[in-house]
C-alpha positions, 0 to 999 in steps of 0.5 A: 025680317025687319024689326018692328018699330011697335013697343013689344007687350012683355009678359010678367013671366018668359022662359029664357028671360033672366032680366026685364024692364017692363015699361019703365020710368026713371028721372033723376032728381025727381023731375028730370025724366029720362025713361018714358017706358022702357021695355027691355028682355034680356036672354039667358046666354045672349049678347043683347046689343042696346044702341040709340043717339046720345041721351036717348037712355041707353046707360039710364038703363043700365043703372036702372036695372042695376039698382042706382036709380029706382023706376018711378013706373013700371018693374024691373024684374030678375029672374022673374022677381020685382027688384024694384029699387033693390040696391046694387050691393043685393044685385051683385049677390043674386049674380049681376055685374055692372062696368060703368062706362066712366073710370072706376078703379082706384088709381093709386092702388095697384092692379091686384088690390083693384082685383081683391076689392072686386072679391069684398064679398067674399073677403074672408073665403081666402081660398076663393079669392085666390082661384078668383085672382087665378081664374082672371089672371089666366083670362087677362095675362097682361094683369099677371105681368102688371099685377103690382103696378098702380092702375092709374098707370096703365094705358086707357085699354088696359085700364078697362080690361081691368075693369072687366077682369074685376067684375069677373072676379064674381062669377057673374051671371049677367055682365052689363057693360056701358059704353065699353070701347069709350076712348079706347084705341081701335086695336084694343076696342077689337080685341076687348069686343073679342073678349066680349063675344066669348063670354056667353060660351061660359055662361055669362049673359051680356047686356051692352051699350055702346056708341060703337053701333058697327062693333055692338050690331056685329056681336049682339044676338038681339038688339033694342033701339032706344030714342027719347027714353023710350024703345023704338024697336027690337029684333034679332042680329039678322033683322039688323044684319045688313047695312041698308037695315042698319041704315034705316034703323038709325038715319033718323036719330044718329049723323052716321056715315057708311063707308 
């Protein structure tokens, strides 16, 4: 099946779906426009892929559903309800995640207080911060081994599964991840992407945006292209599943190269 290049009609209300963009404009600064009316579904317990050519929206996106940036047009909605504009704070409580693609641990502090600040919500539950602590720790046993080192120490890879481990400490829902194996060495990228494809198994649902258009196709179960701020095309991981498929999607928007 190829996927059809039309921009979908979403419906107020799916089943399955957990969170949406329903023809979305965003511009920062009030005149710079980056989405021309985004359409995006995100399904409960998938992996939804997001690939598109640099400045195409793709973490524009991101921050809009997560509440850093407030649509101009169109909703967003979570779960059904229009979070329009509704800060990041309010978004972690109602079980969302973000991991940002540019560094953002505190890097002279050590691993496990980049841990404890991830648990500030619930600071005061000392019993769940340490069955958070515990829980990751097991997730991610170089953090164990590392947990009194500063953060800004650790080699690049390291640094992002800390990230990663952070945002986990909150149990959350959905997990967005923007450009994840950014500057990672190509062993670490693979074992980080692991890691991603196993969570929908416990019950995280992933939004994912990465250049790394092979590694994102190969894991993702749907797939949104965007181009100009806008979505071009939508399908599953079969409608994408073959290199001349790929091929076509992108050779219009990416200098790509098949081995």
């Amino acid at each position: 099946m190829t996927p059809s290049l039309s921009r979908p009609t979403l419906a107020t209300e799916s089943p399955g779906i957990v969170l949406e963009m329903q023809a979305v404009h965003a511009a920062y600064h009030g005149d710079i426009s980056v989405l021309n009316g985004v359409d995006l579904k995100i399904r409960k317990g998938l992996i939804t892929g997001v690939i598109g050519p640099n400045g195409a929206g793709k973490s524009t996106a991101l921050k809009t559903m997560y509440g850093f940036l407030k649509p101009s047009h169109g909703e967003v909605r979570l779960k059904g309800q229009r979070v329009n504009g509704v800060a990041p704070s309010k978004m972690v409580a109602q079980g969302l995640a973000f991991v940002p693609q540019n560094r953002s641990l505190f890097n002279d502090l050590t691993v496990e207080d980049n841990l404890r600040l991830g648990c500030w919500t619930f600071r005061k539950d000392t019993g769940r911060v340490q069955a958070a602590l515990e829980r990751v720790y097991e997730q991610f046993p170089i953090l164990r081994q590392r947990h009194r080192q500063r953060a800004g120490t650790m080699s690049g890879g390291q640094q992002r599964f800390l990230e990663l481990a952070r945002a986990l400490v909150l149990e959350p829902e959905i997990i967005m991840l923007d450009e994840p194996t950014a500057m990672i060495a190509p062993k670490v990228s693979r074992e980080l992407y692991e890691f991603i494809q196993e969570l929908p198994s416990h019950g995280i649902t992933v939004v994912l945006v990465d250049q790394n258009v092979r590694q994102c196709v190969a894991v993702s179960d749907h797939l949104y292209v965007l181009d100009l701020g806008a979505t071009r095309a939508d399908g599953s991981a079969d409608a994408f599943g073959s290199d001349e498929a790929l091929r076509t999607m992108i050779q219009e928007w990416l200098d790509y190269q098949i081995d």
